[in-house]
C-alpha positions in Angstrom: 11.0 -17.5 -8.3 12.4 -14.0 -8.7 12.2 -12.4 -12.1 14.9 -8.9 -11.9 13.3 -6.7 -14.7 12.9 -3.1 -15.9 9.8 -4.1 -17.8 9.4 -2.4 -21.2 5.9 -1.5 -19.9 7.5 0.5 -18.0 10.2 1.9 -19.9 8.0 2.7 -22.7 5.6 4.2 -20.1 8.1 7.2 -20.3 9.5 6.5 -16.9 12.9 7.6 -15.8 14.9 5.0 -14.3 17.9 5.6 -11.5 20.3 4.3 -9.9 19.5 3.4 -6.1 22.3 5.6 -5.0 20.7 8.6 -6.9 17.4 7.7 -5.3 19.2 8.1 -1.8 18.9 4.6 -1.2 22.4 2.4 -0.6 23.9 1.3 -3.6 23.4 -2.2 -2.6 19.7 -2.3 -2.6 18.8 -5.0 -4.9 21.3 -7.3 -3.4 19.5 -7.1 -0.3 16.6 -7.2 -1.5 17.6 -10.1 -3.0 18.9 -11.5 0.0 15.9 -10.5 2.1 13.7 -12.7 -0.2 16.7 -15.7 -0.5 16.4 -15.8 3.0 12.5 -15.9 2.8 12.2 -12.7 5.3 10.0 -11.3 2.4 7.8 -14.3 0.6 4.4 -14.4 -1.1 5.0 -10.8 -2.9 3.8 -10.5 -6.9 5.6 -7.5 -7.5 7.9 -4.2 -6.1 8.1 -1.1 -8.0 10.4 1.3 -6.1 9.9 5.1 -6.9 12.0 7.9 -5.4 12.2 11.5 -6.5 9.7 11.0 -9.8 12.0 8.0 -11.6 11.9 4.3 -11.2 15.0 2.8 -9.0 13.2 -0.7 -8.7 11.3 -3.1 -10.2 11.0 -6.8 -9.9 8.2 -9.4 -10.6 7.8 -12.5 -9.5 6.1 -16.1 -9.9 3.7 -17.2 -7.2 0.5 -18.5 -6.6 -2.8 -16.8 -6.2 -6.1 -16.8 -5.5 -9.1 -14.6 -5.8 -10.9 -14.2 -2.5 -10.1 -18.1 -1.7 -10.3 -19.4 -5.2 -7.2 -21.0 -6.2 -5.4 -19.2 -9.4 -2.8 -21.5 -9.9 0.9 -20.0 -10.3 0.9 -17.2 -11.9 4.0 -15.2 -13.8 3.6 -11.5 -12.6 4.6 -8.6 -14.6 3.5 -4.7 -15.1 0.2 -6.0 -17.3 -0.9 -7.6 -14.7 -4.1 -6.9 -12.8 -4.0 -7.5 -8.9 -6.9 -7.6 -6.3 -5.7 -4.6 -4.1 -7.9 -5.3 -1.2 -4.5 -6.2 0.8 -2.9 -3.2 0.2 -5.4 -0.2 0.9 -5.1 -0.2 4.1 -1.5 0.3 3.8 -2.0 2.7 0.9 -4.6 4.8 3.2 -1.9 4.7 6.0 0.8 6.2 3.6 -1.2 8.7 2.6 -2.2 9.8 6.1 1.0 10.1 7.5 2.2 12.0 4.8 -1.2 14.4 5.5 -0.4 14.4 8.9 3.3 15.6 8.8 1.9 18.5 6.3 -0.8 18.8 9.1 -3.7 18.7 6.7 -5.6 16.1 8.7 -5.9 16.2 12.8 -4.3 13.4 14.8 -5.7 9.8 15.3 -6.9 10.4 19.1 -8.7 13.9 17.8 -12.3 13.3 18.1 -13.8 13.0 15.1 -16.3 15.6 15.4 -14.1 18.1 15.7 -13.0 17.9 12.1 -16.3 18.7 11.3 -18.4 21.4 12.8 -20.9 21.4 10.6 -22.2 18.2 12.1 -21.9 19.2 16.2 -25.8 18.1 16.4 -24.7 14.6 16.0 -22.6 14.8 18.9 -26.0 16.0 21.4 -27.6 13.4 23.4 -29.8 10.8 21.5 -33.1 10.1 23.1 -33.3 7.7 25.4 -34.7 4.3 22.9 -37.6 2.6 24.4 -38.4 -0.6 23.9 -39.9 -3.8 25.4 -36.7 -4.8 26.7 -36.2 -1.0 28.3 -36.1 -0.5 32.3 -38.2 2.4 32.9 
């Protein structure tokens, strides 16, 4: 299943690769990575790209199959050229990026209420008129 690759697409991309000890990782990363995924604690993944301190420490593709928003794909052979539907991932993505804006403190915390982050709109947060309608108690 597991293809263990520094892809040329990548090499020749001008990336700088390092060891995961220089990355601050343990030196033993891919082997328990490797062991995460023998053990099937990580399944279903098309691809890791590890990225620590501007150089590449990991990369690794794999063969699975797909589908595109329930249409079977068939197994498909992963690698750096290949386009993925990133639906699955933004929310993580957006949730990275947050908390990295929140330990800066360039965005409020999650309970803040939303209007307070912008005052420009503190109309919004008046009173709507009362709606009324046929289905209305008066």
């Amino acid at each position: 299943m597991e293809q263990s690759i520094r892809t040329a697409a990548a090499a020749g991309s001008g990336w700088h690769f390092i060891s995961p000890n220089e990355a601050g990782f343990t030196s033993d990363l891919e082997a328990l990575f490797d062991e995460a995924i023998a053990e099937k604690r990580v399944w279903n993944l098309h691809g890791v790209v590890t990225v620590r301190k501007g150089s590449l420490v990991l990369e690794r593709y794999f063969e699975c199959d797909d589908d595109a928003r329930g249409r079977p794909l068939g197994t498909i052979s992963f690698n750096a050229d290949t386009l993925h539907d990133l639906r699955s991932v933004s929310k993580s993505v957006v949730g990275l990026l947050y908390g990295i804006a929140l330990a800066d403190g360039k965005v409020p915390p999650p309970d803040a209420p939303l209007l307070a982050s912008f005052p420009e709109y503190t109309d919004l947060a008046a009173t709507p008129p009362a709606i009324v309608g046929p289905h209305t108690m008066h």
